[in-house]
C-alpha positions as CSV (number, residue, x, y, z in Angstrom):
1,X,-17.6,-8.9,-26.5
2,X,-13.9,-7.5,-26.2
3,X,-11.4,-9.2,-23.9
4,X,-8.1,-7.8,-23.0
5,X,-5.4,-9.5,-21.4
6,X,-2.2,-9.2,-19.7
7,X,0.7,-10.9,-17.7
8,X,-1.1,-11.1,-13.9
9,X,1.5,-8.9,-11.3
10,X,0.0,-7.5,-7.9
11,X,1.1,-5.4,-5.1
12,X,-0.5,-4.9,-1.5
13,X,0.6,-2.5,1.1
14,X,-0.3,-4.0,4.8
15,X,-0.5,-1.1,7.2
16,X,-2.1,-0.1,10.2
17,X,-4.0,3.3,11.0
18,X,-7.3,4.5,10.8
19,X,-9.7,3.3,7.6
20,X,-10.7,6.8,6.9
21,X,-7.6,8.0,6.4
22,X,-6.1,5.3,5.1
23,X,-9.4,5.9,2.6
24,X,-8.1,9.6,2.0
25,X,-4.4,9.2,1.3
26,X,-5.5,6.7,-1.2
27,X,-8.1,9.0,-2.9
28,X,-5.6,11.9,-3.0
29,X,-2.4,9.4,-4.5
30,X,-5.4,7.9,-7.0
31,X,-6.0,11.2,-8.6
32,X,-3.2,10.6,-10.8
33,X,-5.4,8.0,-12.6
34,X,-4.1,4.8,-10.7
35,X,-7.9,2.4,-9.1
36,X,-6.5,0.6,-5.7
37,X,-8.8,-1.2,-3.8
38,X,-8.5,-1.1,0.0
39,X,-9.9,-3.7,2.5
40,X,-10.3,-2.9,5.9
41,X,-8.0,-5.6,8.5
42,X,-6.7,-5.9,12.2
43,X,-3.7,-7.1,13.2
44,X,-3.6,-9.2,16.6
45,X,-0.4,-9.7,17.2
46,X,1.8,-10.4,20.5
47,X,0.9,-7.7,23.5
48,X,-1.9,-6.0,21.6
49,X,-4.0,-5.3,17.9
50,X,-4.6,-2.6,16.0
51,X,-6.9,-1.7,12.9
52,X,-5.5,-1.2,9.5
53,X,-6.2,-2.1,5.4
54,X,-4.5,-4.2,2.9
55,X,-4.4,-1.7,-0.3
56,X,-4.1,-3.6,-3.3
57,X,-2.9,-2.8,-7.1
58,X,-3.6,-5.0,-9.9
59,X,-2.5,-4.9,-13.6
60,X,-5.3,-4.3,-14.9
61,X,-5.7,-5.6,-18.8
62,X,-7.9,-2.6,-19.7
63,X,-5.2,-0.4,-18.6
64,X,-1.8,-2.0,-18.1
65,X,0.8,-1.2,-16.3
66,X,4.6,-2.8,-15.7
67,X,6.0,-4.5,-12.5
68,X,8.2,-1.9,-11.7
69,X,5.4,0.7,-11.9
70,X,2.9,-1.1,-9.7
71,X,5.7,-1.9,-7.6
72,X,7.3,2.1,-7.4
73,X,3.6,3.0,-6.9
74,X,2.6,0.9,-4.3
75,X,6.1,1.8,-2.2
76,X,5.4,5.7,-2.9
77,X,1.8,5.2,-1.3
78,X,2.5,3.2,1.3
79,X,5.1,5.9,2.3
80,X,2.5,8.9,2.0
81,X,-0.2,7.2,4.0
82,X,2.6,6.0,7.0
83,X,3.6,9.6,7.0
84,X,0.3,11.1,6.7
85,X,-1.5,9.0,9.6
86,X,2.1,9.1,12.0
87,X,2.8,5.1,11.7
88,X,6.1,3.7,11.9
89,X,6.1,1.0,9.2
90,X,4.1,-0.9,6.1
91,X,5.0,-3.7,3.9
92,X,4.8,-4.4,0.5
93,X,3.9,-7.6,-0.8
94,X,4.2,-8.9,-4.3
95,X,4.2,-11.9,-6.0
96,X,8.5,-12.4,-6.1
97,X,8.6,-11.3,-2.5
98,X,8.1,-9.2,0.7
99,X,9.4,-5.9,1.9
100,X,9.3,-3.9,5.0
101,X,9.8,0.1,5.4
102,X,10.5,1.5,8.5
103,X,10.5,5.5,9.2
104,X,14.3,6.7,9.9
105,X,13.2,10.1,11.3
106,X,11.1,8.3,14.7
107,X,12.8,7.0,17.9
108,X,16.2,7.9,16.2
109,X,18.8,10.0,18.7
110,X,18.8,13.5,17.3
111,X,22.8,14.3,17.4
């Protein structure tokens, strides 16, 4: 038996939209030769719920990758699928901390 091993680092994107194309943005991003998983959520929150995934990246020891890759990776995803399915926001949570995006181009005064 071989075993491989590396330092442990994760990212998950938390975002809301429909599974299946949540599904298909990740399939299309993936060709590039990245494996994300994607686990289907809802979000209750205050006034209302909606369905979503947590999309997850680990560094994988069979084929590792650094921080800032997983990191860049999982903020370039989480981008494409928000813009892709029309939602206004996603986070990005890692183990050294928590960040939100938030579209520029929606509910902004044209001038």
């Amino acid at each position: 038996m071989t075993i491989k091993q590396t330092d442990t680092f994760w990212a998950k994107i938390y975002i809301a939209g429909p599974i299946a194309g949540i599904e298909q943005c990740c399939r299309d991003y993936c060709q590039k030769g990245l494996c994300v998983t994607v686990t289907p959520t809802n979000y209750i929150y205050t006034g209302g719920e909606q369905t979503g995934a947590i999309i997850g990246l680990i560094n994988y020891a069979r084929f590792p990758m650094t921080e800032e890759f997983i990191e860049e990776s999982m903020i370039e995803l989480g981008g494409k699928i928000m813009i892709s399915l029309h939602q206004l926001s996603f986070s990005v949570e890692t183990p050294k901390d928590t960040r939100y995006f938030e579209r520029e181009d929606i509910g902004k005064k044209k001038e």
